[in-house]
DOTORGU-967164 format. One record per residue (C-alpha): chain; residue in three letters; y, x negated, z negated. Coordinates in steps of 0.2 Angstrom, whole numbers, plus 5000, padded with zeros to 4 digits. Layout:
   doro   guvex     c2     c1     c3
      A     ala      Y      X      Z
...
REM end
This chain:
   doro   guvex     c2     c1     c3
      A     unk   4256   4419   5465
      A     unk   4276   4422   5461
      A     unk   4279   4436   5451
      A     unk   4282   4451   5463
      A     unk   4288   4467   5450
      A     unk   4305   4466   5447
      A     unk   4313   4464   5431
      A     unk   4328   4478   5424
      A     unk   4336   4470   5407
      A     unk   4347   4483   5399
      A     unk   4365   4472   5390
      A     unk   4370   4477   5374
      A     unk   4378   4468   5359
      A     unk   4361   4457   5357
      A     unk   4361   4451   5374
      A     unk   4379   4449   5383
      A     unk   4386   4432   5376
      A     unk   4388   4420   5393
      A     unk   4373   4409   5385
      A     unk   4359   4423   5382
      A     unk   4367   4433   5402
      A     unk   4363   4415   5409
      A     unk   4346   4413   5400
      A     unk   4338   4430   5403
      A     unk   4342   4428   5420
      A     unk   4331   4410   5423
      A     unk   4319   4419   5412
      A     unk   4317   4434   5425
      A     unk   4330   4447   5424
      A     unk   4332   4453   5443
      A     unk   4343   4466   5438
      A     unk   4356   4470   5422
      A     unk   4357   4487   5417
      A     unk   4374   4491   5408
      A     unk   4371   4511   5400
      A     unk   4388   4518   5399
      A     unk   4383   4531   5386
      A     unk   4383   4518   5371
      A     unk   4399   4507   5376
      A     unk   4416   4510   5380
      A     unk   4420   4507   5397
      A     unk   4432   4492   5395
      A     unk   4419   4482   5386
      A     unk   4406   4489   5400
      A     unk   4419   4479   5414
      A     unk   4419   4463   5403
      A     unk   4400   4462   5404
      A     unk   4400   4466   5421
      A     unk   4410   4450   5424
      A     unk   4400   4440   5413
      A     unk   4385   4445   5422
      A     unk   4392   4441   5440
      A     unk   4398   4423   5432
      A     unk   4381   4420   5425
      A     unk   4373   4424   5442
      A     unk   4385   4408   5447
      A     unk   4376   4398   5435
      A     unk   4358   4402   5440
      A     unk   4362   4402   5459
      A     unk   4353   4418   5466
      A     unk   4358   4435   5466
      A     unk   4357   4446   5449
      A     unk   4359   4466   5454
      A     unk   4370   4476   5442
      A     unk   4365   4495   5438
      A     unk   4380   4505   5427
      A     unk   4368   4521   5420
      A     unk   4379   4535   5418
      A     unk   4380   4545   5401
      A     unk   4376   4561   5411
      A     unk   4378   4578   5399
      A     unk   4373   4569   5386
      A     unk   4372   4582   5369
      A     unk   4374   4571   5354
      A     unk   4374   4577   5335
      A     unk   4389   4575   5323
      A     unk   4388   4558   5314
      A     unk   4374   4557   5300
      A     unk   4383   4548   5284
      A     unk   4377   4537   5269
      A     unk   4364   4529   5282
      A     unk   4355   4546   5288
      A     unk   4343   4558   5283
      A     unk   4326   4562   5281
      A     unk   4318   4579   5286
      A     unk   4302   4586   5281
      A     unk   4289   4597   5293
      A     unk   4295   4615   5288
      A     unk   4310   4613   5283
      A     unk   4326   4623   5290
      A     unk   4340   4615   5298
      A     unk   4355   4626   5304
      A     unk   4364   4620   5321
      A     unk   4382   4625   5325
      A     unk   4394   4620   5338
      A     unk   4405   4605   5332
      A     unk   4409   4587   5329
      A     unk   4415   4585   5311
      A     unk   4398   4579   5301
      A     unk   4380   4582   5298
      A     unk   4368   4585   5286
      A     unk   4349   4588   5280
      A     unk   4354   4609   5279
      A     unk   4367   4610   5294
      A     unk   4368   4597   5309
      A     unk   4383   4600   5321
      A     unk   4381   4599   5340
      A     unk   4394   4594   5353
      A     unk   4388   4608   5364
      A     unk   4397   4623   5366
      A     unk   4386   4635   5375
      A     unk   4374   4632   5359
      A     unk   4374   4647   5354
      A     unk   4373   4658   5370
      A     unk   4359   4645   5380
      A     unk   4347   4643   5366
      A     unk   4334   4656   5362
      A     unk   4321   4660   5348
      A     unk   4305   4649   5354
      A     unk   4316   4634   5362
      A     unk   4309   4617   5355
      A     unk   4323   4603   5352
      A     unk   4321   4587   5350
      A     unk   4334   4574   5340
      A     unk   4334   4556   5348
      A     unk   4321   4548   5353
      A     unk   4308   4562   5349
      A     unk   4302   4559   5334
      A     unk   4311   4574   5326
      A     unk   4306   4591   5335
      A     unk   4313   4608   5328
      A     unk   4310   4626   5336
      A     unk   4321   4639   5335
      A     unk   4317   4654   5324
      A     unk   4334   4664   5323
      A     unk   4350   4666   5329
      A     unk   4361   4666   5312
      A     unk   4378   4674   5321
      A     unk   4387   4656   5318
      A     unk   4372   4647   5320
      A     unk   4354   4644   5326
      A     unk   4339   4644   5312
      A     unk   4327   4633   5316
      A     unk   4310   4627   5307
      A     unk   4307   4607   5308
      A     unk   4290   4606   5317
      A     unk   4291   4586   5315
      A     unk   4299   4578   5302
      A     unk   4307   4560   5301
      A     unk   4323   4551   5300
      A     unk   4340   4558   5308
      A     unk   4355   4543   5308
      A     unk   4371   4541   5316
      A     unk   4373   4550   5331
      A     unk   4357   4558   5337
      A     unk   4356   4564   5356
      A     unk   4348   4582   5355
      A     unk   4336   4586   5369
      A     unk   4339   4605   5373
      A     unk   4328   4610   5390
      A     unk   4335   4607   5406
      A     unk   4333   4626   5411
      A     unk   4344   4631   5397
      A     unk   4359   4620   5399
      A     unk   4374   4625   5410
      A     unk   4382   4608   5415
      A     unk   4385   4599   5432
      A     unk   4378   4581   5434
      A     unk   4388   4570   5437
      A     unk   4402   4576   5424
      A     unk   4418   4573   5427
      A     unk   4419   4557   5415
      A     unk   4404   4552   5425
      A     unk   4415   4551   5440
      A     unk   4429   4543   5431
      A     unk   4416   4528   5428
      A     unk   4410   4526   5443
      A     unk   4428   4525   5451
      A     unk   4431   4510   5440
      A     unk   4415   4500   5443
      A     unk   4415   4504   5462
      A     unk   4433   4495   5463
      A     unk   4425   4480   5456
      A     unk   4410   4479   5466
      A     unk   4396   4488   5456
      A     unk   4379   4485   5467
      A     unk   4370   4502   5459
      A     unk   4372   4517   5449
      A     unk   4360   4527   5440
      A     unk   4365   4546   5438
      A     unk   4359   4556   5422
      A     unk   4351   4571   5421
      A     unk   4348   4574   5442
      A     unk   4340   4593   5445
      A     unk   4341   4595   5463
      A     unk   4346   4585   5480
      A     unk   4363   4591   5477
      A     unk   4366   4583   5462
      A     unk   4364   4566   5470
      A     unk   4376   4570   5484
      A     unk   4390   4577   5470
      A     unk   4392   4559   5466
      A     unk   4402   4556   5483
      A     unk   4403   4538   5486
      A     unk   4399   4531   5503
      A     unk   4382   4528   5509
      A     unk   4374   4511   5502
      A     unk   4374   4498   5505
      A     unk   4395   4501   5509
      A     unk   4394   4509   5490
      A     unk   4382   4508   5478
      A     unk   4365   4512   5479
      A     unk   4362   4529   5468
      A     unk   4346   4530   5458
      A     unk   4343   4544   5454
      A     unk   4334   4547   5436
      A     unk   4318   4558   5433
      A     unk   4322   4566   5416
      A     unk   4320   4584   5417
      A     unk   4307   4597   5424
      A     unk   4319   4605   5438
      A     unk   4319   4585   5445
      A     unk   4299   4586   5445
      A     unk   4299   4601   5455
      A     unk   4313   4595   5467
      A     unk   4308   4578   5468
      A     unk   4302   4578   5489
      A     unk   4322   4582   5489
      A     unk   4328   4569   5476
      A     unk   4319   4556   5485
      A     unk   4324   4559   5501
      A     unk   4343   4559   5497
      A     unk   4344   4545   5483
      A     unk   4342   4527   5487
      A     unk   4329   4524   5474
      A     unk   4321   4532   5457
      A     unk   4319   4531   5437
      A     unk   4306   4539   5429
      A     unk   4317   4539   5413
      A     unk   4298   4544   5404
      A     unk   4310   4545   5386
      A     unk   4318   4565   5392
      A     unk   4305   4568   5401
      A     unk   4291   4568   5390
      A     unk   4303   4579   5379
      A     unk   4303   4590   5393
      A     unk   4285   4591   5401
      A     unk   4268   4590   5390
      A     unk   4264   4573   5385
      A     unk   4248   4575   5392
      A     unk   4254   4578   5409
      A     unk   4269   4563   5406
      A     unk   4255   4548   5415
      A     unk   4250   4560   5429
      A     unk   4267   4563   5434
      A     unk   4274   4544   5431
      A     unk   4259   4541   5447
      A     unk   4266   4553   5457
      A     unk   4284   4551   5457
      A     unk   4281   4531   5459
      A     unk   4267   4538   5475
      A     unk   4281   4549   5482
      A     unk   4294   4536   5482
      A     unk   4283   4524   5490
      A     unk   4279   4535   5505
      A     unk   4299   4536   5507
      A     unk   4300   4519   5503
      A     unk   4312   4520   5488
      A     unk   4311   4507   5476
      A     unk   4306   4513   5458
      A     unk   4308   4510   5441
      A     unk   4300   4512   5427
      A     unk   4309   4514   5411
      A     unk   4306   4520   5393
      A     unk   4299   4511   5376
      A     unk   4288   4498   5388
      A     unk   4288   4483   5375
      A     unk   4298   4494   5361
      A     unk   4290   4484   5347
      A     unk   4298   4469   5350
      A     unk   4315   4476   5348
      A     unk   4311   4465   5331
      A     unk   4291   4459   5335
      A     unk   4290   4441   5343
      A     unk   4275   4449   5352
      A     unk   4273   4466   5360
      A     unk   4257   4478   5355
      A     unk   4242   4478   5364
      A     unk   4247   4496   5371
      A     unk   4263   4490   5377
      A     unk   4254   4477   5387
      A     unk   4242   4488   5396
      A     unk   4257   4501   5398
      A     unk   4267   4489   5407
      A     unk   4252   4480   5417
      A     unk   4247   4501   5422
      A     unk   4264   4506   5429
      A     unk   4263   4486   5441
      A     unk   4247   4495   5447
      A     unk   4253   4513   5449
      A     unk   4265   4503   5462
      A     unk   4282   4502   5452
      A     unk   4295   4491   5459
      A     unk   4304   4487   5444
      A     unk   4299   4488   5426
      A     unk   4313   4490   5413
      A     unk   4319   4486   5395
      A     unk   4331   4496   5384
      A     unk   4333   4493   5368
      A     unk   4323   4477   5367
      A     unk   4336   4469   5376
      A     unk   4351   4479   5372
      A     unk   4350   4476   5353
      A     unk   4330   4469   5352
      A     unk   4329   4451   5340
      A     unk   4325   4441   5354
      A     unk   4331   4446   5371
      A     unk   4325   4429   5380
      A     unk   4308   4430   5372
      A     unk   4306   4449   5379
      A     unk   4309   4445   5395
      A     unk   4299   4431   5398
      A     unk   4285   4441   5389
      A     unk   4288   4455   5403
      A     unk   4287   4442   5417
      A     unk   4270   4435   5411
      A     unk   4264   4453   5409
      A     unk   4269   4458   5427
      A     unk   4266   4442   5436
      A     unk   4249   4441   5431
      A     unk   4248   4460   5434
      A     unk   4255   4457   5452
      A     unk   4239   4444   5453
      A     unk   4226   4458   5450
      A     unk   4235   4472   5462
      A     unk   4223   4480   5472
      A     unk   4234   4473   5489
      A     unk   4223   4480   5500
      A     unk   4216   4495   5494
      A     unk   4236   4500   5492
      A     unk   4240   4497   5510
      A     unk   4224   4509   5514
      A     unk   4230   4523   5502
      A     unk   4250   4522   5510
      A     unk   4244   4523   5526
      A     unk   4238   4543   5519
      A     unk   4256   4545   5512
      A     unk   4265   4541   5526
      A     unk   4255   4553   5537
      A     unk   4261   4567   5524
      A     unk   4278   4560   5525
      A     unk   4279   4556   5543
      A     unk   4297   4550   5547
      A     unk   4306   4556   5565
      A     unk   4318   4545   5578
      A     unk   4321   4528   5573
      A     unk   4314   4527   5558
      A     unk   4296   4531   5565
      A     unk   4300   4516   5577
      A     unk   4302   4504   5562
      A     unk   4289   4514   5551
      A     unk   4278   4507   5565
      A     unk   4282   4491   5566
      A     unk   4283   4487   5546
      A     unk   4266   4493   5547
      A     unk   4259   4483   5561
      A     unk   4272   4467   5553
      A     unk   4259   4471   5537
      A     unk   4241   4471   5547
      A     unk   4248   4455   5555
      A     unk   4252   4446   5541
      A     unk   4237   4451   5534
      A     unk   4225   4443   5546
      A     unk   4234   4429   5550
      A     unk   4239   4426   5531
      A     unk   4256   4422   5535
      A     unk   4267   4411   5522
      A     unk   4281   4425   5522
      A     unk   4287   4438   5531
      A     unk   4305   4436   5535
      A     unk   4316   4452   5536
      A     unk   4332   4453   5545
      A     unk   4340   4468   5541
      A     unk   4359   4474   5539
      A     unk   4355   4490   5524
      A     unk   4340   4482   5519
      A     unk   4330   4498   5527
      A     unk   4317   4485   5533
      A     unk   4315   4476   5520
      A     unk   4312   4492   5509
      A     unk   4299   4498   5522
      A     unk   4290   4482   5522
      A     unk   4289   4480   5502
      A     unk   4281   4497   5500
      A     unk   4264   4491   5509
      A     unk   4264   4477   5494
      A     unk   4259   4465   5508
      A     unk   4251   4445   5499
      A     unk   4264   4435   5508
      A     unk   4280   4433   5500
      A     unk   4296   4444   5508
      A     unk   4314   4437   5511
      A     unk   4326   4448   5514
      A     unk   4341   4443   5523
      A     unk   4357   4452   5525
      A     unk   4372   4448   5535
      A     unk   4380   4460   5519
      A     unk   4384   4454   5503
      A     unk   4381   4472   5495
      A     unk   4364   4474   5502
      A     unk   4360   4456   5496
      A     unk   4364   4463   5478
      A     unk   4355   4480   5481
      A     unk   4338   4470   5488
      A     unk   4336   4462   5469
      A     unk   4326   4482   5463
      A     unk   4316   4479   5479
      A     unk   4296   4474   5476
      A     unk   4293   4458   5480
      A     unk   4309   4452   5488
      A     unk   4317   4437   5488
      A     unk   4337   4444   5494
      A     unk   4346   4432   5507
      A     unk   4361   4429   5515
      A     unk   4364   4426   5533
      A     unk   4379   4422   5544
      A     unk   4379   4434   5557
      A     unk   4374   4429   5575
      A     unk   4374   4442   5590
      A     unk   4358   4437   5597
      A     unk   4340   4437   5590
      A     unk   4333   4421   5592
      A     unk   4346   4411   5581
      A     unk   4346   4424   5568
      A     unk   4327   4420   5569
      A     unk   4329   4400   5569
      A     unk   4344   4401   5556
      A     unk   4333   4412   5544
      A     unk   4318   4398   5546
      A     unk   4331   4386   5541
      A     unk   4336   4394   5525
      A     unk   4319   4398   5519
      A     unk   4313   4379   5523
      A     unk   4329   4373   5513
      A     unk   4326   4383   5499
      A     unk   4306   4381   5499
      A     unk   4301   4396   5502
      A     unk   4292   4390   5517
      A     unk   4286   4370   5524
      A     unk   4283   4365   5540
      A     unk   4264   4370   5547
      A     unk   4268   4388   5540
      A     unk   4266   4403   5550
      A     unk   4278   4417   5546
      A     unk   4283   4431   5552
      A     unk   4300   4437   5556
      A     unk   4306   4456   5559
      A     unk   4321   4462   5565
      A     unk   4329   4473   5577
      A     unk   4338   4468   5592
      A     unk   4353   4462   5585
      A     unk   4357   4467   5565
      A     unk   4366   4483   5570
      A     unk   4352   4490   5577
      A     unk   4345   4505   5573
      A     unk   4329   4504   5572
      A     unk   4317   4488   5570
      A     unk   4309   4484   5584
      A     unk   4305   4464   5588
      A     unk   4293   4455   5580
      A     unk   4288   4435   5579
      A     unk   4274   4425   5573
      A     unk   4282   4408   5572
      A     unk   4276   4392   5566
      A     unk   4286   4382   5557
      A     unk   4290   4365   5561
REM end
C-alpha cells in the first residue's frame, strides 16, 4: 500500500537550499511549512519561490503553509550563551526588551503586570522551564521557579490564554498574509485561535479562491469552542507544544483524539504537530516513543503528521523525512479501515449536515461501501473546492483517491488531504468526458491499468453544488 498520511516538513536555515527543497520533497514532503515567527518575511518569499521551483523539479504538486507568528510573547535576549535556573529560585519579570538575566527576565508584553495574577503558572520556550507567580513587586512580578533548566536567546513565555488581552490575527499577522496571498500562498495557519470569530478576522476570500485557513488548537478557549472552530476553518493543527502548557498533560492524548474525531465528522483535514521525531533534530534515528507517537496519531485518523525543528534546523532533513514516511506508511498498512468507517458513520449522525451538503454526505458514503465491496482500484473525485474529495478521504476508504480540480488553487490545497493524490483537469461542461478524460490521466500517470474498476464521483457538471452522480467503470 502507498503511503496515505501526509507529510508537513517545516523550512528553515537546515532545509531551504534548491538541493535539500527538491530532495525532501521525492523523499515525501506533501506539504512545506514556512513559520513566520522565526524569519523575516523577505527571506520567508525567497523560500516560497524556491519551494514552488523545486515542485517543478519533482513534477507533482507541493502545498505551502505560511504559520503566522500570532501574539507570540518572547523574553529579552539571553546573553553569554543563556542561563541556567534552579527549582526554587526567584526570577523577577518586568515589561521590556533591553536584556535578561538569571534574577530578572524582561518580557515584551505590556499588560504583564495588570493580566498576571499570584498562582499563574508560566512557562519559558518549550516547556521545560515553569515558574508560578508568587508576588506582584509594583515594577514587577515575583515568581518561584517550579522547574528549573536552561533559558537562551529569546524564549517565548507561555502566559494562559484567559489572561491575555490580544486579538488573533494581529495586525503584522495581516500584513503577512497580504504579502503571501499576492504570490499565490496555498494555506495559512493562524496562531493562537479562541473562538469561530478569530478565524473569520483573518478576512481573505473563501478557499479554494484564497487560502485555505488552519486553524491551530493551542489554547483551552480553542478546546472549548472547537464544534465552532471546525466548522468555520478549512482545516486543524493540534499545535500539542501550547497546548500541553495550557491543559494538564495527562489530559493532552485524550484531547489530540478528540479534536482529530471532531474534524473528521466535518471532514476537515488535520494535522498533527509538536516534538513528533524531536530527537533527530541531531539523532540519525528517532526514539522508540517517537515511533509509537507518530504511528498512534496515523490511527487516531490524522491527515497529516508534521515536523518542526527536525527539518527546520535538524542535522539531516532528508533522512527525517524519509524516516516519517516509513513510520506512517507502514502505519497506514495496519489502519483499522473498516472499523473507522463503522465508527464515522456514529459521528456524522451527531454531526448531520443539511441541503447540499447531506446530498454529497450521502453519496461519499455509499461511493465508500461501494468501493468497498467491489474493491475498486481508485476512487476518482471530480470536484471544483475539493469539498468531495475532503468528504470521501474522511471514511479512510483502501482504494487509493485522485482528486481532480478544474482549479489550480484547490490542486495545491488537496496536498494536507488523507490519502489524495491532487489532479488537474481541463474543464469540460458535461460529465461523461470529464469522467473519460480523468480515466485518461490516471491510466497515463499509472495510478490505474486497463482491467481496473474505478469509481468516479462527481456532480452534474464541476460547478454543481452538490455531488450527486456516481460511476463504476472498468477501465479499458
Amino acid at each position: 500500500m502507498e503511503r496515505r498520511t501526509k507529510i508537513v516538513a517545516t523550512i528553515g536555515p537546515a532545509s531551504d537550499s534548491p538541493q535539500q527543497l527538491e530532495a525532501m520533497a521525492r523523499a515525501g514532503m506533501d506539504v512545506a511549512r514556512l513559520g513566520l515567527a522565526h524569519a523575516p518575511l523577505d527571506e520567508s518569499l525567497d523560500r516560497f519561490q524556491r519551494i514552488r521551483d523545486a515542485e517543478k523539479k519533482v513534477g507533482r504538486p507541493i502545498g505551502v503553509l505560511v504559520d503566522l507568528p500570532g501574539p507570540k510573547i518572547r523574553c529579552a535576549p539571553f546573553t553569554n550563551g543563556g542561563v541556567v535556573v534552579t527549582d526554587g529560585q526567584t526570577l523577577r519579570l518586568s515589561p521590556g526588551s533591553h536584556g535578561s538575566t538569571a534574577e530578572a527576565v524582561e518580557v515584551d508584553y505590556g499588560g504583564l503586570l495588570t493580566d498576571l495574577h499570584v498562582g499563574d503558572r508560566l512557562t519559558f520556550g518549550d516547556g521545560s522551564v515553569v515558574t508560578e507567580v508568587i508576588d506582584h513587586g509594583g515594577d514587577a512580578l515575583i515568581t518561584r521557579i517550579c522547574h528549573g533548566g536552561e533559558l537562551q536567546g529569546r524564549p517565548g513565555l507561555h502566559i494562559p490564554s484567559d489572561r491575555l488581552r490580544v486579538n488573533t490575527p494581529t495586525a503584522d499577522d495581516l500584513k503577512m498574509i497580504d504579502a503571501f496571498v499576492e504570490v499565490g500562498i496555498d494555506m495559512v495557519a493562524l496562531s493562537f485561535v479562541r473562538s469561530a470569530h478569530d478565524v473569520r478576522r483573518v478576512g481573505t476570500e473563501p478557499f479554494p479562491r484564497g487560502p485555505l485557513v488552519v486553524a491551530k488548537i493551542e489554547t483551552r478557549a480553542a478546546v472549548d469552542n472547537l464544534s465552532g472552530i471546525v466548522e468555520e476553518a478549512g482545516a486543524i493543527m493540534v499545535a500539542r507544544g501550547d497546548l500541553g502548557a495550557e491543559c494538564p498533560i495527562e489530559e493532552l492524548p485524550h484531547l489530540q483524539k478528540r479534536i482529530i474525531r471532531d474534524c473528521i465528522a466535518y471532514g476537515r483535514p488535520v494535522i498533527t504537530a509538536t516534538q513528533m521525531l524531536e530527537s533527530m533534530v541531531h539523532a540519525p534515528t528517532p526514539t522508540r516513543a517517537e515511533a509509537s507517537d507518530v504511528a498512534n496519531a496515523v490511527f487516531d485518523g490524522s491527515s497529516a503528521v508534521m515536523l518542526s525543528g527536525e527539518t527546520a534546523i535538524g542535522d539531516d532533513p532528508i533522512n527525517v523525512v524519509t524516516t516519517m514516511a516509513r513510520i506512517t506508511q507502514r502505519a497506514d498498512e495496519e489502519f483499522d479501515y473498516r472499523g473507522w468507517a463503522g465508527d464515522l458513520a456514529a459521528l456524522r449522525q451527531q454531526n448531520a449536515p443539511e441541503g447540499d451538503a447531506a446530498i454529497t454526505d450521502a453519496m461519499t458514503m455509499a461511493t465508500w461501501r461501494a468501493a468497498a465491496e467491489l474493491k475498486v482500484a481508485a476512487i476518482l473525485c471530480l470536484s471544483e473546492t475539493g469539498f468531495t474529495v475532503r468528504s470521501i478521504a474522511r471514511f479512510r476508504p483502501e482504494a487509493k483517491i485522485l482528486g481532480y480540480s478544474t482549479d489550480p488553487r484547490t490542486v495545491q490545497q488537496l496536498t494536507m488531504s488523507w490519502g489524495t493524490i491532487p489532479m488537474h483537469l481541463v474543464e469540460s461542461s458535461a460529465g461523461e468526458p470529464m469522467a473519460v478524460e480523468a480515466i485518461r490521466l490516471a491510466k497515463d500517470a499509472g495510478h490505474v491499468r486497463p482491467g481496473d474498476m474505478v469509481a468516479v464521483l462527481s456532480g452534474f457538471n464541476l460547478h454543481s453544488k452538490a455531488t450527486d452522480m456516481l460511476r463504476l467503470i472498468r477501465v479499458q
